[in-house]
N, CA and C of each residue as an Amber inpcrd file, in Angstrom:
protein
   414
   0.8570000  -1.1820000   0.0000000   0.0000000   0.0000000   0.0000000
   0.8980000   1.2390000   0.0000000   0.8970000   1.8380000  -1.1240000
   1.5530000   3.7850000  -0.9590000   1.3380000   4.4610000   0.2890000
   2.4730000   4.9820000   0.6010000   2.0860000   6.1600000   1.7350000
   1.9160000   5.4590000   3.1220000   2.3620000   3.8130000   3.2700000
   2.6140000   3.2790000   4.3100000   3.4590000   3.4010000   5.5660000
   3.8650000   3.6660000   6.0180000   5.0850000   3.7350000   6.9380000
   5.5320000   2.7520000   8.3360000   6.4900000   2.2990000   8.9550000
   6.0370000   1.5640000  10.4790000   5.7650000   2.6080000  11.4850000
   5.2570000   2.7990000  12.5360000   5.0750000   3.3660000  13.2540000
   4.9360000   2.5080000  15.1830000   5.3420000   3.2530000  15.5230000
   5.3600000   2.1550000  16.9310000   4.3390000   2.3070000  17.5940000
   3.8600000   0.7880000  18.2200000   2.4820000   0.9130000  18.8500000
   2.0720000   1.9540000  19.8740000   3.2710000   2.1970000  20.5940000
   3.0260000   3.0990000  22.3310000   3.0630000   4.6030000  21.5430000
   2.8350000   4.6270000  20.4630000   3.0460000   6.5030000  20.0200000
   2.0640000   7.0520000  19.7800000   0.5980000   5.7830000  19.1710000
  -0.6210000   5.7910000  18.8910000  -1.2410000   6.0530000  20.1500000
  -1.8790000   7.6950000  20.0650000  -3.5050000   7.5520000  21.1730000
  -4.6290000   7.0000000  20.6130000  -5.6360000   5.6410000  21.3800000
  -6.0260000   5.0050000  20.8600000  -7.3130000   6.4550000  21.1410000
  -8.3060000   5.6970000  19.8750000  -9.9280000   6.6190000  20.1010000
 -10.8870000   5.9090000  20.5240000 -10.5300000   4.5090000  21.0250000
 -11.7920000   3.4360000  21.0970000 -11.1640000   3.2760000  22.4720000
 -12.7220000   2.5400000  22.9740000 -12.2780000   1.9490000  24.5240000
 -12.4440000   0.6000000  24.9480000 -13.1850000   0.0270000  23.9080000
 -12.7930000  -1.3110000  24.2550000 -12.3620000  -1.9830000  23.0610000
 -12.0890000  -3.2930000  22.8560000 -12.4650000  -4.2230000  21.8870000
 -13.1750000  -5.0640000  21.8050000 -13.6610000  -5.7510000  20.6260000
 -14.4050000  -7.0020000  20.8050000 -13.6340000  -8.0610000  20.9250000
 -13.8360000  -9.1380000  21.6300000 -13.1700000 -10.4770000  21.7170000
 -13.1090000 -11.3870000  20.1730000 -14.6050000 -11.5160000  19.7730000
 -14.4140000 -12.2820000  18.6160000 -13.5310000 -11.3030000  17.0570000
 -13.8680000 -10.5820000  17.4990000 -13.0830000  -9.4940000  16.3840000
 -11.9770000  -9.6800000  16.4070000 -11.4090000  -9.4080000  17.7490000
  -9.9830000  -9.4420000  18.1230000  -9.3500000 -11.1720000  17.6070000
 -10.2020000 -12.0130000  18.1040000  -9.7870000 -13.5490000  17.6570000
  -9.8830000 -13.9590000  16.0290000 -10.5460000 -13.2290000  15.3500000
 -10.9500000 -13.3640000  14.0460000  -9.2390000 -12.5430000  13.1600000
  -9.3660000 -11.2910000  13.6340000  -7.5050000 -10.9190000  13.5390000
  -6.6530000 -11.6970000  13.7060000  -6.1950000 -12.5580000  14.8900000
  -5.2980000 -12.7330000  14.9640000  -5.1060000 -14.1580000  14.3250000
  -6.3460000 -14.9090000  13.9640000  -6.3820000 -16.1580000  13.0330000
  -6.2280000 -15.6140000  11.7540000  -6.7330000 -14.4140000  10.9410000
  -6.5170000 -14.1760000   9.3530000  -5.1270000 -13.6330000   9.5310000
  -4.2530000 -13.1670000  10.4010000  -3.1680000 -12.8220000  10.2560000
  -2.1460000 -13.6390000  10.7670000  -2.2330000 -14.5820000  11.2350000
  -1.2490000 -15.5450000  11.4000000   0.1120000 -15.9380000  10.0260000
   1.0200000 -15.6680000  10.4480000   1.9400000 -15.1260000  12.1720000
   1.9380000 -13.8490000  12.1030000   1.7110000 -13.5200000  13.3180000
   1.8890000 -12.0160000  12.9130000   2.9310000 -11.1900000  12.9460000
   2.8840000 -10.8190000  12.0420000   3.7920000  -9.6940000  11.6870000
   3.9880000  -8.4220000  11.2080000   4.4070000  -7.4170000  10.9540000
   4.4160000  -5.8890000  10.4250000   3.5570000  -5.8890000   9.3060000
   4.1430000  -6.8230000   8.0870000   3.4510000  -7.0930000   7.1390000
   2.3360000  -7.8430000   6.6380000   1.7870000  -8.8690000   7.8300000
   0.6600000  -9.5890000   7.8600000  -0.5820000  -8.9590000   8.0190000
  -0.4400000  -7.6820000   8.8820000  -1.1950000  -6.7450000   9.3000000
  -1.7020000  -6.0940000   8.1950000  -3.2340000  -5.5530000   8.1390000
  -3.5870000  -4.3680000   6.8150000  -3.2740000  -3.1890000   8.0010000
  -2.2730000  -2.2590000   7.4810000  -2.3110000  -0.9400000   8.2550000
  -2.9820000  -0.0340000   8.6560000  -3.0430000   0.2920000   9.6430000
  -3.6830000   1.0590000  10.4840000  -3.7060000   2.9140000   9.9260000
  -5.2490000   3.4510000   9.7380000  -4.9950000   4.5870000   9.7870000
  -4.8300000   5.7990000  11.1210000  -4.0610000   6.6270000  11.1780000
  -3.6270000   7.5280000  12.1670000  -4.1130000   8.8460000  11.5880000
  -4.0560000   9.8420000  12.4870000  -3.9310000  11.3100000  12.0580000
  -3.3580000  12.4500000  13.3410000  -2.8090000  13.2110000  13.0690000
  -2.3530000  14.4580000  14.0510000  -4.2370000  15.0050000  14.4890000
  -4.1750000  14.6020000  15.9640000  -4.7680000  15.6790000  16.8380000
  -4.1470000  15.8370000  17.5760000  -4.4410000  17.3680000  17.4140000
  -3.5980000  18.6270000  18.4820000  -1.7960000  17.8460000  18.6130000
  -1.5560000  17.7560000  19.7530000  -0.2010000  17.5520000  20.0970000
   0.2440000  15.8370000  19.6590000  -0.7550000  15.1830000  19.4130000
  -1.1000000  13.1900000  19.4100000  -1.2980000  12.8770000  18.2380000
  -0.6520000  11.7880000  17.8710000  -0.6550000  11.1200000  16.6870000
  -1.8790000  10.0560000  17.5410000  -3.2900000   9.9680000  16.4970000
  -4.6780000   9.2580000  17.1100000  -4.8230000   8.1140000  16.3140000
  -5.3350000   6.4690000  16.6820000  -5.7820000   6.0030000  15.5410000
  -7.1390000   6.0260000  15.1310000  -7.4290000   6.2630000  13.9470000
  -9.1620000   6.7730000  13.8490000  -9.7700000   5.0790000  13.5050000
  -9.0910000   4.2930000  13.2710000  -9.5210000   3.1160000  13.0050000
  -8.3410000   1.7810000  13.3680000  -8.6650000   0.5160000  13.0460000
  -7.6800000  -0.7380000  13.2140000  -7.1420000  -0.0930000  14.6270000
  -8.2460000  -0.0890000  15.4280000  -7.6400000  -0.9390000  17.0050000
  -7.3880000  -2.5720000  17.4520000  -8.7850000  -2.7020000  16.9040000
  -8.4730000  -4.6040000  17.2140000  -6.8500000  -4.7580000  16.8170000
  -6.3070000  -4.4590000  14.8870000  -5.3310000  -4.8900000  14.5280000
  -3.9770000  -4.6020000  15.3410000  -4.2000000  -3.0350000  15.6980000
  -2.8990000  -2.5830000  16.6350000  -2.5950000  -3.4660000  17.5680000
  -3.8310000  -4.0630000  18.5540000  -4.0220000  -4.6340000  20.0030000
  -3.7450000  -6.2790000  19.6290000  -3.9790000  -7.0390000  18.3290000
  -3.5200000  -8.1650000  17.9200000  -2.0990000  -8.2960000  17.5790000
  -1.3880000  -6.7080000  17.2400000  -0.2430000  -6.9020000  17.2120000
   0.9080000  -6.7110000  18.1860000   0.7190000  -5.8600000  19.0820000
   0.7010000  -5.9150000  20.2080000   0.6250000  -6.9480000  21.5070000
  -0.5920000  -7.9460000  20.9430000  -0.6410000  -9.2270000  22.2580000
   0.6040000 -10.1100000  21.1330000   1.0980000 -10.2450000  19.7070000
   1.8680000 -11.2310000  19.2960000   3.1470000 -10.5740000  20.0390000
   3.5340000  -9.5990000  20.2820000   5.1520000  -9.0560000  20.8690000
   5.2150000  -8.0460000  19.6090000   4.7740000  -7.1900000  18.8070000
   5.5070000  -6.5380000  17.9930000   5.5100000  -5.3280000  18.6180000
   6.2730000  -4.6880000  18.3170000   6.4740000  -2.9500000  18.7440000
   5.8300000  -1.9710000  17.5540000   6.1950000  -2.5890000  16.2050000
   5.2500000  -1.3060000  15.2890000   4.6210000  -1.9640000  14.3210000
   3.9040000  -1.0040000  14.2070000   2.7750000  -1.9170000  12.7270000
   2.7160000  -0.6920000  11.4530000   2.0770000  -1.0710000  10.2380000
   2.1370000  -0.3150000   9.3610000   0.9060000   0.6540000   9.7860000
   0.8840000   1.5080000   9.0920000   0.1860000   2.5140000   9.3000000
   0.0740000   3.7720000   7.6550000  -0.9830000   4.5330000   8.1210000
  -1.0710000   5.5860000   6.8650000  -1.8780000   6.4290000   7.1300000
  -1.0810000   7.9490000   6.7150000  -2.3580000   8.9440000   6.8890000
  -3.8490000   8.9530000   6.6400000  -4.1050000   9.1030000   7.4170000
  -6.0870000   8.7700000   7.5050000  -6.5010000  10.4750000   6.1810000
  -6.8940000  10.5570000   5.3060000  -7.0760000  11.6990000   4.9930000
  -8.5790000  11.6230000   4.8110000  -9.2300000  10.9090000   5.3500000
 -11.0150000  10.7030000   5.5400000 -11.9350000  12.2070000   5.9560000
 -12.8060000  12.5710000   5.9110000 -13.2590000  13.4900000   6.1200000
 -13.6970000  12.7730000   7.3700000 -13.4070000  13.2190000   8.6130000
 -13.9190000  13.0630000  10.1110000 -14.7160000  13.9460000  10.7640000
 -15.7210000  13.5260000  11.5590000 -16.2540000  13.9910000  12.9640000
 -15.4990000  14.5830000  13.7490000 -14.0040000  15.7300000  13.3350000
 -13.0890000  15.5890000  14.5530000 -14.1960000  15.8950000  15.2310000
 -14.9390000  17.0490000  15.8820000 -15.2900000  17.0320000  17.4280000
 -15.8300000  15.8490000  18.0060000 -16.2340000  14.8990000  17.2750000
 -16.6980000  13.4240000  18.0040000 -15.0530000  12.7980000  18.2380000
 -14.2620000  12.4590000  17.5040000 -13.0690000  12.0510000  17.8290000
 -12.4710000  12.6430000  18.8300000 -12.3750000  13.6880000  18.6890000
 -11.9740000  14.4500000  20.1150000 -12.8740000  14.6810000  21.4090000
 -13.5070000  13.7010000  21.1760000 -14.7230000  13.6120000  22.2630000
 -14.1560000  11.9050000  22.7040000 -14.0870000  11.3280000  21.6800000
 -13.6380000   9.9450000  22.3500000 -12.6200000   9.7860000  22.7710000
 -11.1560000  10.7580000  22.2710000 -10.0160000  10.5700000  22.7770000
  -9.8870000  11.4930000  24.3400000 -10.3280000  11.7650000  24.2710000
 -10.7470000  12.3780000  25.6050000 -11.6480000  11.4930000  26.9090000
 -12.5190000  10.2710000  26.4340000 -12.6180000   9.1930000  27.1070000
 -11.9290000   8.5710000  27.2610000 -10.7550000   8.1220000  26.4620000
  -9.8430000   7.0040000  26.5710000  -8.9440000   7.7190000  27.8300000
  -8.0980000   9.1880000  27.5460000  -7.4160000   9.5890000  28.5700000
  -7.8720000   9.5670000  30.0080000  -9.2020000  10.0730000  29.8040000
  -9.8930000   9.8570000  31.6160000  -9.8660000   8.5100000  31.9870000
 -10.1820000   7.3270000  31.3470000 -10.4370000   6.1870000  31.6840000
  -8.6800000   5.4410000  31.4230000  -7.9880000   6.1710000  31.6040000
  -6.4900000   5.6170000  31.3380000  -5.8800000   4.7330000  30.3110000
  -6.5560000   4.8940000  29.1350000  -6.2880000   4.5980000  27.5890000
  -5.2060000   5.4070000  26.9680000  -4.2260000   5.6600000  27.0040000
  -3.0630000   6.1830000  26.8430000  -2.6570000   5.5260000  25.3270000
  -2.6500000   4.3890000  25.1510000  -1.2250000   3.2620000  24.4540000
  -2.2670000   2.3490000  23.5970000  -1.8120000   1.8790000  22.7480000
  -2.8170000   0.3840000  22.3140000  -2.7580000  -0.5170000  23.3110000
  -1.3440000  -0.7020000  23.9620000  -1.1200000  -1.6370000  25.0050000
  -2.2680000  -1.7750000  26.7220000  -3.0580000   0.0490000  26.5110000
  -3.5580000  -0.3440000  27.4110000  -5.1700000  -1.0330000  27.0690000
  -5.4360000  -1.0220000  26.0280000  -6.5320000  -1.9520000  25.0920000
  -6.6290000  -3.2920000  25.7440000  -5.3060000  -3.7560000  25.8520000
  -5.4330000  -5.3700000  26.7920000  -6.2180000  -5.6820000  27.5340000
  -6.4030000  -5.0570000  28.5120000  -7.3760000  -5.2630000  29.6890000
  -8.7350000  -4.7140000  29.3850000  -9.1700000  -4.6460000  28.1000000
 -10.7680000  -4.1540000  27.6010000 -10.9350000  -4.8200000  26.6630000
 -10.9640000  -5.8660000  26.5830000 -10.9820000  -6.9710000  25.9910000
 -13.0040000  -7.7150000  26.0990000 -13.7890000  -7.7160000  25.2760000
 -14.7720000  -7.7740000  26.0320000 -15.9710000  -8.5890000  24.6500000
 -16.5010000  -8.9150000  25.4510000 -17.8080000  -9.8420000  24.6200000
 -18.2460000  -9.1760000  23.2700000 -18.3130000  -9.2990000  22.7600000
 -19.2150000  -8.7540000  21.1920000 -20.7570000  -8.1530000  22.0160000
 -21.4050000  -8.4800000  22.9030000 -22.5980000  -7.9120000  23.0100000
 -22.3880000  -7.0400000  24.0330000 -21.1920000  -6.8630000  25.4350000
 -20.8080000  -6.0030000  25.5860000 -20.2830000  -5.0910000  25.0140000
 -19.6060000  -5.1210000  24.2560000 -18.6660000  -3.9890000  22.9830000
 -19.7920000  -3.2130000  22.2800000 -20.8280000  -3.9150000  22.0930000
 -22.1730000  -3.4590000  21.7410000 -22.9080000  -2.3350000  22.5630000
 -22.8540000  -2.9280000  23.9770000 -23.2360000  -1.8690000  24.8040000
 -22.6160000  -0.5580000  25.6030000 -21.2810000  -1.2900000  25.5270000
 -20.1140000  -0.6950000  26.0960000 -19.8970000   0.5270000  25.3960000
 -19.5310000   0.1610000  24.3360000 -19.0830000   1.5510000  23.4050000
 -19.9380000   1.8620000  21.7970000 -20.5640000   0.9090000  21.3140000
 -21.1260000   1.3780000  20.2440000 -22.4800000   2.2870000  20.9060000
 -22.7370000   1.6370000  22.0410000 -23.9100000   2.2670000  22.5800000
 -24.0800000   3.8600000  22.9870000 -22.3470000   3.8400000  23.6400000
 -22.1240000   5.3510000  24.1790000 -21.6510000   6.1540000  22.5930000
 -21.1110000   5.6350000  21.5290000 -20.4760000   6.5420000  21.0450000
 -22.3840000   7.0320000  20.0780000 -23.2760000   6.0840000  20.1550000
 -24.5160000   6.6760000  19.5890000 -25.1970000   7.6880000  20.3540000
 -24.9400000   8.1180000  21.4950000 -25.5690000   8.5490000  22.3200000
 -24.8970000   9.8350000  22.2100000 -23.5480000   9.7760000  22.0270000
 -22.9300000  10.8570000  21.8860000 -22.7070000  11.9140000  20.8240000
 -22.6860000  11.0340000  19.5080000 -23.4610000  11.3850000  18.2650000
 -25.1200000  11.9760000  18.5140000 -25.8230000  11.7360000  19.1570000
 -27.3970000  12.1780000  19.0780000 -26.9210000  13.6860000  19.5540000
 -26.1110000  13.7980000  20.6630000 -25.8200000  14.6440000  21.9200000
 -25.5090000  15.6310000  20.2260000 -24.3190000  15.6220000  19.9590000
 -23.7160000  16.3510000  19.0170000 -24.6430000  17.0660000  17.8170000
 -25.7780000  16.2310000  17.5110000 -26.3170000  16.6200000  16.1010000
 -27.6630000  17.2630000  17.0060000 -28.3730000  17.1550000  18.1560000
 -28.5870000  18.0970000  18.6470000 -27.8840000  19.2490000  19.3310000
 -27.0250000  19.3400000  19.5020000 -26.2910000  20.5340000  19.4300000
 -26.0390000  21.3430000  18.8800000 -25.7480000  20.9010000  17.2870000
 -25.8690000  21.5270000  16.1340000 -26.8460000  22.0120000  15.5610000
 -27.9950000  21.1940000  16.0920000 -29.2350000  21.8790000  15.4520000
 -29.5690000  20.5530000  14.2140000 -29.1120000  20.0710000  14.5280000
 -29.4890000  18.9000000  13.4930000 -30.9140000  18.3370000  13.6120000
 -31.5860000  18.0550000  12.6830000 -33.1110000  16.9530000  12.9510000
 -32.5050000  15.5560000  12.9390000 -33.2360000  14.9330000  13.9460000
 -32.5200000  13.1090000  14.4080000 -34.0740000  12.6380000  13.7290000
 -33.4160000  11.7240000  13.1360000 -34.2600000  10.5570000  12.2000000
 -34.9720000   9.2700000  13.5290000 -36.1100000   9.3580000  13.2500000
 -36.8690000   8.0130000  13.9440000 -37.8990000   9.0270000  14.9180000
């Protein structure tokens, strides 16, 4: 992939707070063995002072539980939600999400991960698009 680079896991602020278990197990079986290059790379982007990943946590945190230190990576140039991103990376820091490494210990059911965080980050999205003045559908 163009525009790839390695990048080391502990440099990434993660934006998610948990993972899913079967997700996470489904990674680390299609990527067996793992390695730098087994991995599809992870996109990142500069917020404020932090290099963030806006996506491929499971993959970071699968590469990470094999022993690697960096994985590929590539500028995210996606049109984003920053103020929602910067709303989640701002959960991870309060709740002591620093690293991919600290992802380990949030390790969690598919129907928790469901409730855990897809649940809050919808809630937080509603929060936002009424804020804006947005009309919410349903």
């Amino acid at each position: 992939m163009p525009g790839t680079f390695l990048m080391k896991l502990d440099s990434m602020q993660p934006s998610q707070l948990f993972i899913s278990s079967e997700k996470l197990s489904e990674v680390m079986r299609s990527s067996a063995p793992l390695v730098p290059e087994s991995i599809e790379p992870v996109p990142v982007r500069q917020l404020g002072e932090q290099v963030i990943l806006t996506d491929g946590h499971t993959r970071a945190l699968a590469a990470f539980l094999a022993g690697l230190s960096e994985v590929r990576a590539f500028w995210d140039e996606d049109e984003l939600d920053w103020e929602a991103y910067a709303i989640c990376v701002e959960w991870c820091r309060e709740e002591g999400v620093h690293t991919v490494a600290d992802l380990a210990g949030r390790v969690v059911s598919p129907e928790e991960y469901e409730l855990l965080w897809h649940e809050r980050c919808r809630q937080m999205h509603r929060q936002l698009q009424a804020k804006r003045g947005v009309k919410q559908e349903g």
